[in-house]
N, C-alpha and C positions, 0 to 999 in steps of 0.2 A: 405435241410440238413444243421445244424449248423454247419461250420469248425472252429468257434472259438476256439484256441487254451486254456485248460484249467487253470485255478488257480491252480499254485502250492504253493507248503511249502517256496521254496528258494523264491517265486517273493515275499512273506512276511517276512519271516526271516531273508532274505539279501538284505536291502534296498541298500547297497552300490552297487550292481550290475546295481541300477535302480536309479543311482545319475543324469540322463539326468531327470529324469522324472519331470514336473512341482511340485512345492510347493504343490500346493492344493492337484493332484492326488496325490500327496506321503503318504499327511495328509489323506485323504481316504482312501487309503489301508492299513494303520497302523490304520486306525479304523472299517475296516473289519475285519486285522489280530484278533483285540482285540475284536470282537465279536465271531469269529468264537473257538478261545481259550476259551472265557468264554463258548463259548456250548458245549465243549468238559468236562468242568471242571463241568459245573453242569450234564451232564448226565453222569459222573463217579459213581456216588451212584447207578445208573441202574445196570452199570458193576459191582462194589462192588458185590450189592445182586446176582446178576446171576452168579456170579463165586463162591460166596460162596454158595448157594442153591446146582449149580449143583455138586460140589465137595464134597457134603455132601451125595449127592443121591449116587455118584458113588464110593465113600466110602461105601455106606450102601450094592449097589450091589455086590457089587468085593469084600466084606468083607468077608477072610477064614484064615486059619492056618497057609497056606503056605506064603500064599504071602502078611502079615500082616505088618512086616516091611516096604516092601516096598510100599506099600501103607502110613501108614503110613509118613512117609519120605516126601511124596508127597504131603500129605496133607496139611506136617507144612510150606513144600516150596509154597505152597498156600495162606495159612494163612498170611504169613509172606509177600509175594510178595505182598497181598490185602492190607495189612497192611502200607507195605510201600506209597503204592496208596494212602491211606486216608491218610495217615497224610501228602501227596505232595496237594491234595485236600483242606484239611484244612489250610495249610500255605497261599495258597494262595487265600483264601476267606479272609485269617486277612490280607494279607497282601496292606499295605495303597498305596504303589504307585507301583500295579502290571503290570501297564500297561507301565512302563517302560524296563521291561526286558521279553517280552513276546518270543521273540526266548528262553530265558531259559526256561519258563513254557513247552514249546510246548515241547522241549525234552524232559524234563526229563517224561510226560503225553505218548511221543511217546516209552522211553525208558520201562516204566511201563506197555502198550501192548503190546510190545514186548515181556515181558518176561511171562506176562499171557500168551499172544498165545503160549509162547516155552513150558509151561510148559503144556498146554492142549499135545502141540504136544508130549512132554515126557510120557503123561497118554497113548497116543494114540501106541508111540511105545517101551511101558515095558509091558503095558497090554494083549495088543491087541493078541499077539501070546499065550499067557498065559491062554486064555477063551477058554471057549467051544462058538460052534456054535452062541448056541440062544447070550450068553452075545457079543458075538463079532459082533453081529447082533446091541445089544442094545450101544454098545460101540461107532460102525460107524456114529449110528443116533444121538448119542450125540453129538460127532464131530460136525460131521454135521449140526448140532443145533446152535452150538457154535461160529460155523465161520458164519451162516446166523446173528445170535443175534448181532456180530458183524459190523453187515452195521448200522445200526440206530446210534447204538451206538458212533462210532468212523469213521464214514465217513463226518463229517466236514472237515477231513484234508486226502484226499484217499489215502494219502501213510502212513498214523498212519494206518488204516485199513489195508494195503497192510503187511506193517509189524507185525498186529497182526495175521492176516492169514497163510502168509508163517512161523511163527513160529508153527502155527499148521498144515500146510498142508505137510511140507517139511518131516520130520518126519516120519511121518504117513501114504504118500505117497511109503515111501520108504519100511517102513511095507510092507506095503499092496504086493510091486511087490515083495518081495525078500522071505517071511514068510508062503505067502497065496497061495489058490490056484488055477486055472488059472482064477477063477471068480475074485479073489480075484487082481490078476493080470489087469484085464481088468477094473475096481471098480480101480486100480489105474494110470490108463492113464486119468479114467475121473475126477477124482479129480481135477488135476491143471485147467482143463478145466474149471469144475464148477465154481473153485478159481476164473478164470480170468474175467468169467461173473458178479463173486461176486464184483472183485476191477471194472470192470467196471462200476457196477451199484452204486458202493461207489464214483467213478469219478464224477460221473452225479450228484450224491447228493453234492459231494462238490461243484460244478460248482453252483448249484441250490443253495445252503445255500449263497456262496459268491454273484450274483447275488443280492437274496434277501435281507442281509443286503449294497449292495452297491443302492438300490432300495428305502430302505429303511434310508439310510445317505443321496441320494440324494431327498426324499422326506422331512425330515426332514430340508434339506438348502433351497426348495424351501419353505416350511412353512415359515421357519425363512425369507426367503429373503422375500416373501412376504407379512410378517406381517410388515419387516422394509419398503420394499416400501408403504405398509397401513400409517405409521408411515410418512415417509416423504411426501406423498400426503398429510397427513392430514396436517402436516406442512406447506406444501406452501399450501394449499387453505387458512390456519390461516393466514401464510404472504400474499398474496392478499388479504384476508378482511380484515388486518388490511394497509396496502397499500390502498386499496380502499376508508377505511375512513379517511386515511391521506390524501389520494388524493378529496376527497371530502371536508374534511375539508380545506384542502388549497384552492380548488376552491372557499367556499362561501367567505375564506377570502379575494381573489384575485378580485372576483366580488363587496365584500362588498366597497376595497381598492379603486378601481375602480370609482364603486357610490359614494364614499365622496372623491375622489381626488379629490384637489383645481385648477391639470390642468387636460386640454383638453384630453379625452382618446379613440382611437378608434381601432378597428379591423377588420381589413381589409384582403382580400384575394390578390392570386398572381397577381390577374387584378385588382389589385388598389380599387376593389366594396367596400364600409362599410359596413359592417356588422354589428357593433352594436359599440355605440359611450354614454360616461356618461353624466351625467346634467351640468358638468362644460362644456364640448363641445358642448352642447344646448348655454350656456349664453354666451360664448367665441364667437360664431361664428353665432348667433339667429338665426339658425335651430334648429327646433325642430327631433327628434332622427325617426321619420317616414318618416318628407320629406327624407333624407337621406340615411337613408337603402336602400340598393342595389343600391346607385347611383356610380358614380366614384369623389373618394377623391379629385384627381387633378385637374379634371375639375370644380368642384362647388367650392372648397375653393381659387383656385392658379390665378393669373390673366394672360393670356397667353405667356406674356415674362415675367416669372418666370422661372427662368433655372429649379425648381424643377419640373416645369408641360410638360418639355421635355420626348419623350420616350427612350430616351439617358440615361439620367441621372437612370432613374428606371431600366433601361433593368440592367445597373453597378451593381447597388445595390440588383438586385436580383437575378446575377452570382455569386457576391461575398459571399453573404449569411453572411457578416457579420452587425453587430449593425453599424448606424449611428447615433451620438450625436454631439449637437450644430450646426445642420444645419437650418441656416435661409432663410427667406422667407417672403414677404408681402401675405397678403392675402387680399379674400374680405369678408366681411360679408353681412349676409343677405341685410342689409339697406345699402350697396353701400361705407360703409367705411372701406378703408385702412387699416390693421392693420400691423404689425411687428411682427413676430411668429418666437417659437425658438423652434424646434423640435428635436424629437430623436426616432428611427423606428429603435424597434426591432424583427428579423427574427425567429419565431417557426418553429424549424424543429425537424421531430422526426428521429432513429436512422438508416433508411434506406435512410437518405439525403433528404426525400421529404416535401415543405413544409407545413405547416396547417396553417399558417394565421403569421400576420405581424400585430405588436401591435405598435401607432404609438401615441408619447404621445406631447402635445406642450402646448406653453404657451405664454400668449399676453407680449412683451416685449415693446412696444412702449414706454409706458409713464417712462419705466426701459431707453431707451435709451435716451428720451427727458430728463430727470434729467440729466443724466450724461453729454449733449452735456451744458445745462445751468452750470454742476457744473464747466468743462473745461474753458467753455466762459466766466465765472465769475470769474474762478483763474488766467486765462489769463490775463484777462482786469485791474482785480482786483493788479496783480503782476507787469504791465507794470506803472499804474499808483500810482503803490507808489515807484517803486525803481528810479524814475526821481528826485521828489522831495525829497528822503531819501538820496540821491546819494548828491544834493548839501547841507543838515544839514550836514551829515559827513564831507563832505570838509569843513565846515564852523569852524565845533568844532575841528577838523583836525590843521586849521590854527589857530585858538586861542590855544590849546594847545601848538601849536608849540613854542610860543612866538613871534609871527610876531606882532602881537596883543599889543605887551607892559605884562608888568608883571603881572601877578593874584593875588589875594587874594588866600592862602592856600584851606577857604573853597570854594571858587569858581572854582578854579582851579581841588577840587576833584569831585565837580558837574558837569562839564566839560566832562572830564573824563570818570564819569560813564555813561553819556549819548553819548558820543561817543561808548563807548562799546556796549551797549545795540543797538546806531544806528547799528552799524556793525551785532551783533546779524541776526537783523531785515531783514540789507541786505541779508545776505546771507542765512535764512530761504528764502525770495525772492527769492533768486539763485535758492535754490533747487527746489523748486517748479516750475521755469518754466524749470527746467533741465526736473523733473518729467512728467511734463505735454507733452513736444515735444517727451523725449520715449516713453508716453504711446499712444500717438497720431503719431508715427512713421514722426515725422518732423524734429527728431534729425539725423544733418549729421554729419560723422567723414571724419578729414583728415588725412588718414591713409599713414602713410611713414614709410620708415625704421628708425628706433629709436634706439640707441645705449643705452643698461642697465645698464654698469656704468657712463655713463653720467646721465640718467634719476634720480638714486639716488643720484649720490651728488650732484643734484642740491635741488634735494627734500627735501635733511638735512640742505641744507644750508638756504631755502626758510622758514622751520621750523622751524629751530635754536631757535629765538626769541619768536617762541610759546611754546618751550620747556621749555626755560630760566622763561619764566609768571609761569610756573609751579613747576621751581625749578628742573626739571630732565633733563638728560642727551643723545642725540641721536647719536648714535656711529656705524658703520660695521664692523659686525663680520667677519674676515677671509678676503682675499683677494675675489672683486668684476671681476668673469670672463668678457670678451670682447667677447658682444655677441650681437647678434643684433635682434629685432623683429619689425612686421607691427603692426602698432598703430596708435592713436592718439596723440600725445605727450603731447598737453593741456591738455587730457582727463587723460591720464596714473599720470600726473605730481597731477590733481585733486585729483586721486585716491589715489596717494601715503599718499597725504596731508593728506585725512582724515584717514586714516590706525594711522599715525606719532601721529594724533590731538588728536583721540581716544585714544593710548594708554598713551600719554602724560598726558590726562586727568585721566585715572584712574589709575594712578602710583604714590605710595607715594614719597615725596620729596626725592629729592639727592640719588631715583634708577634709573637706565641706563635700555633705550631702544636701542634693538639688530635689527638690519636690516640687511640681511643675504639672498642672492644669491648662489642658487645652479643652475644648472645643470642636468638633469635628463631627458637621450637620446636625444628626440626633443623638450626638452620641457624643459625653464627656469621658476622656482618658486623665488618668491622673498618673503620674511615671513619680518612680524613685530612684533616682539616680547617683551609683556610687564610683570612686578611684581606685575598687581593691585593684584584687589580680585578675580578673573575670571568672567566668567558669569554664571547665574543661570540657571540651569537644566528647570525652567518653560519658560524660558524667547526663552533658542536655535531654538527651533522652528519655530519663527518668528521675531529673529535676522535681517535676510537682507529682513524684511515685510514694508511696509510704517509707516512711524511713529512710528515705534518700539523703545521702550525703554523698560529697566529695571526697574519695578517699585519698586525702592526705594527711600529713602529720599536721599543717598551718588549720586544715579546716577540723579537725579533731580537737585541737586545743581551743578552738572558740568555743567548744561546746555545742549544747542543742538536740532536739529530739528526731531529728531528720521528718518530723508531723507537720509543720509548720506551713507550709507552700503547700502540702499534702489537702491540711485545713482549708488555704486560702482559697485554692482552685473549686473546689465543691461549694465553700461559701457566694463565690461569685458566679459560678452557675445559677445556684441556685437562686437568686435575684438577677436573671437574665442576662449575664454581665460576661465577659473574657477577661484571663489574666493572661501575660505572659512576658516573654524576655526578649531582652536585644542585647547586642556589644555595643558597648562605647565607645564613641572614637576616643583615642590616645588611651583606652584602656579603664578595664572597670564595666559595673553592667548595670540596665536599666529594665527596673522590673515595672511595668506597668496593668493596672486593670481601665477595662471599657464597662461602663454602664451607658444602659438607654437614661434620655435626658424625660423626664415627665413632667406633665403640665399639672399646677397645684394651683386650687383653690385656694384665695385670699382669706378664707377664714378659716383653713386648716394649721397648726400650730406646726411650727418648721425649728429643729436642733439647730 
C-alpha cells in the first residue's frame, strides 16, 4: 500500500513554508504547480459547456408559471458566474508571464468552482422540494451527474474539486434530510458518503497528475542531461584526437630532433639498458645503434673508475628524479680512444611518479678543452713574456722623461711621452689578463684581513687624484665616510676602487665632479661611484661586467681600455662575499656601486 503523503495546494502555493527545500526541488515543483494550473485552465471550456448545456436542460425541465422567476434568476446567476470563468480563462491564456503569479490563477479557478458548485447546490435546494416525484427523481440524477462530471474535470487540484462538491452536496444534502421523506432521508446520509469516495478518487487523480508531470520534468532533465553528457563525450573524444595528433605530432618531431641532433642521444630505461641511441651517438662513440641496444650505458661507454659508472652515483640520481646537466666524464670508444664527454640525463616520469625512460644527451668536448688549456697556456706564457721586458721600456721612457737624461727637444719629448703612455696601456692590459686567467683557472689567492672603509677610500682618491687631474674632473666624498670595518683583500678592494674612480673619470666631461659616497645598510656597507658622463647603453648592460666588454662606440673607443676591468672587479667582489653592480642617475650619468658584508674585528688585530 502507498503511504505517501499527498500533493497538496499549500505545498504549491506556499513555497515559503518549503524555504528548507533544495533549489532545484523548489524549481520543480513550481514547474509542476504551473502544469497542473495550466490543466485546470484548459479543461475549463469542458466545464463552461457542461454547466451551460446542463442549466439549459433543467430550465427547459422545471420550466412553468409558478416558479418562472425563480428559475429564471438562477439561470442569469449561471450565466453570469460561467461568464465570469471565461473571461478569468481567457486572461490568462493572453497573459505573457502567467507563470509568475500562479497562486493567484489557482484561486481565483478555485473561487469560480466554488460558486458553480454553490449554485448547482442552490438549484438543488429551491427546486428540489418544489417538484413532483418523477422531476425530483430527474433533478437527484442531475446532481448527481454533476458532481461525478466534476472529478475529470477539476481534480488536478483535490481541494478545487472538494470545494466544488460541497458547494453542491451541502445544500442539497440538507434538502434531502429536512424536506423529504424517510427515503429521502436515508438518500441523505448517503450523499456525503458518495461525496467522500468522490474527493477521494479526485485525491488519487491529483496524486497521479502531479507524479506524472514530475515524471515527466524529470524525464525531460535526463534528456537534456544526457544529450549535454552526449555533447561533452563528444567533446573530449574531439580533445583526445586532437591531443593525439599533437601528441603524435610532437613525437615525429622529437624523433625527427633526435635523428639530426649534432650530439650524442640515447634512451635508456631505469637499469641504465639503451634502448635506442641516434646517428650522432653511432659517430661520437663508433657503435653502431644494434651492437647497443639492450646493452648497459655505463658499462660499454664509462671506463671503470669513472665515478659516473658507480652504482652510487645512479642509485642518487634516480631517487632524486631530478635533470642532471654538465656532468663530465671520459669515456671509451669503440677503437680504445679516450674521449671527454659532457653530459646531461633527463628523467621521463609520468604523473603517478613512475618512471618511463631517461633521455641522456652528451657531447665530445675534448678537442673543446684541448683549445682552451693551449689558449690559457699561451696567454700565460704569452703575458709573462712581454710584461718583463715592457716593464724595463717603461722605466727607460720613465727616466728620460723625467729629466735625469738631460733636456729634450719639444718634439721628442712628446714622442716620449706618448709611448710611455701607450707602454703603460700595454702593461696593464697585461695585468688584466693574467688577473683573468688565475680567476678563471682558480690560482687567484686573496689576503683577506680586516680593512677599515674610510681608510680604503681616501687612499683610493688620493692614488687617483692625478688620473683625475689627466682628465680635467674632480673626485670628492659625498657626506661624512662611517668607521666600519670589512674582510677583504685590500690590494684587491684598493684595485677595484681604482677602476670604478678611472671609469668614471673617463666618461665625465671636463670640470664635472665624481661623488664617492658610503653608506650603511644593516650588515651590509655599499660604497657607490658616481659620475655625469653619458650613461650606458640599454644594448650594451647586459654584458657590462662580460670579458672584453665595451661600448661600442667611437666616444667610448677613444677613451681607451681593455674592456677586463668590471670583468676583474665583479669576480674580485664575489670572491670576498660582496655584489657589484650599476644604476642610472638621475639627470644622467651612472653609479657603479659594490656591497660587502660589514665584519666584527678584534681590537688587537691591525686594520689599513
Amino acid at each position: 500500500m502507498d503511504h505517501r503523503k499527498p500533493a497538496t495546494a499549500d505545498q504549491f502555493s506556499i513555497p515559503e513554508l518549503t524555504s528548507v527545500t533544495p533549489v532545484g526541488h523548489l524549481a520543480g515543483s513550481r514547474r509542476v504547480l504551473a502544469d497542473l494550473v495550466d490543466l485546470l485552465y484548459r479543461q475549463a471550456p469542458v466545464s463552461f459547456v457542461i454547466t451551460l448545456v446542463v442549466a439549459a436542460i433543467v430550465g427547459f425541465e422545471l420550466w412553468d408559471a409558478q416558479h418562472r422567476k425563480l428559475l429564471l434568476a438562477w439561470e442569469a446567476l449561471t450565466v453570469l458566474v460561467t461568464a465570469a470563468r471565461a473571461l478569468s480563462w481567457f486572461a490568462y491564456f493572453r497573459g505573457a508571464r502567467r507563470s509568475e503569479h500562479l497562486e493567484r490563477w489557482l484561486r481565483w479557478y478555485a473561487l469560480g468552482a466554488l460558486a458553480t458548485g454553490v449554485l448547482w447546490g442552490i438549484a438543488g435546494a429551491e427546486f428540489f422540494p418544489l417538484q413532483t416525484d418523477e422531476r425530483k427523481v430527474f433533478l437527484a440524477f442531475l446532481l448527481a451527474g454533476m458532481l461525478a462530471s466534476g472529478i475529470p474535470v477539476f481534480s488536478a487540484f483535490w481541494w478545487v474539486y472538494a470545494a466544488y462538491g460541497v458547494g453542491i452536496v451541502l445544500p442539497f444534502t440538507y434538502v434531502l434530510a429536512i424536506h423529504g421523506t424517510r427515503l429521502h432521508a436515508e438518500l441523505a446520509l448517503l450523499v456525503p458518503f458518495f461525496f467522500a469516495v468522490n474527493v477521494a478518487v479526485a485525491l488519487r487523480l491529483s496524486r497521479v497528475f502531479s507524479d506524472g508531470f514530475r515524471l515527466r520534468h524529470a524525464h525531460e532533465r535526463l534528456a537534456q542531461d544526457h544529450a549535454d553528457l552526449n555533447n561533452q563525450i563528444q567533446e573530449q573524444i574531439d580533445e583526445l584526437l586532437q591531443a593525439q595528433r599533437e601528441i603524435e605530432a610532437s613525437g615525429r618531431k622529437l624523433a625527427l630532433f633526435a635523428e639530426r641532433a649534432p650530439i650524442a642521444v640515447f634512451d635508456i630505461d631505469g637499469m641504465r639498458t639503451i634502448l635506442d641511441m641516434n646517428p650522432a651517438a653511432e659517430n661520437t662513440f663508433g657503435y653502431s645503434a644494434t651492437e647497443l641496444s639492450g646493452r648497459n650505458l655505463q658499462r660499454m661507454l664509462f671506463p671503470p673508475e669513472e665515478p659516473l659508472n658507480r652504482d652510487e652515483w645512479w642509485s642518487d640520481f634516480m631517487n632524486g628524479r631530478q635533470p642532471a646537466s654538465g656532468v663530465r666524464a671520459s669515456c671509451m670508444r669503440r677503437d680504445g680512444i679516450e674521449i671527454m664527454c659532457e653530459f646531461s640525463l633527463t628523467p621521463l616520469v609520468n604523473d603517478e611518479g613512475d618512471l618511463i625512460s631517461v633521455i641522456v644527451q652528451g657531447r665530445d668536448i675534448t678537442q673543446q678543452l684541448e683549445v682552451e688549456r693551449v689558449k690559457k697556456e699561451f696567454t700565460s706564457t704569452l703575458s709573462h713574456e712581454l710584461r718583463t721586458p715592457l716593464t724595463s721600456i717603461i722605466g727607460s721612457l720613465q727616466l728620460i722623461n723625467s729629466g735625469m737624461m738631460g733636456d729634450l727637444e719639444q718634439e721628442v719629448a712628446e714622442l716620449t711621452q706618448v709611448a710611455e703612455r701607450n707602454g703603460q696601456r700595454l702593461l696593464d692590459l697585461i695585468n688584466d689578463l693574467l688577473d683573468i686567467e688565475k680567476i678563471e683557472s682558480g690560482k687567484l689567492t686573496l689576503s683577506v684581513e680586516p680593512i677599515s672603509i674610510d681608510a680604503l677610500v681616501r687612499d683610493a682618491l688620493v692614488l687617483n687624484r692625478g688620473f683625475a687631474d689627466r682628465y680635467k674632473v674632480r673626485v670628492a666624498v659625498r657626506g661624512d665616510v662611517p668607521v666600519v670595518t670589512v674582510n677583504g683583500d685590500y690590494k684587491r678592494l684598493l684595485q677595484i676602487m681604482t677602476n670604478l674612480i678611472s671609469n668614471a673619470a673617463k666618461f665625465s666631461p671636463e670640470g664635472e665632479l665624481i661623488d664617492v659616497e658610503v653608506k650603511i645598510y644593516g650588515n651590509t656597507v655599499k660604497v657607490t661611484v658616481e659620475d655625469r658622463g653619458p650613461g650606458i647603453p640599454a644594448e650594451f648592460r647586459p654584458r657590462i661586467f662580460s670579458r672584453f666588454a665595451q661600448a661600442d662606440s667611437t666616444y667610448t673607443r677613444q677613451k681607451g681600455g681593455t674592456g677586463l676591468g668590471l670583468a676583474i672587479c665583479k669576480r674580485l667582489i664575489e670572491h670576498m662575499n660582496g655584489q657589484i653592480g650599476f644604476l642610472d642617475r638621475e639627470g644622467g650619468g651612472s653609479i657603479f656601486y659594490f656591497d660587502l658584508p660589514i665584519a666584527a674585528v678584534d681590537a688587537a688585530t691591525p686594520i689599513h
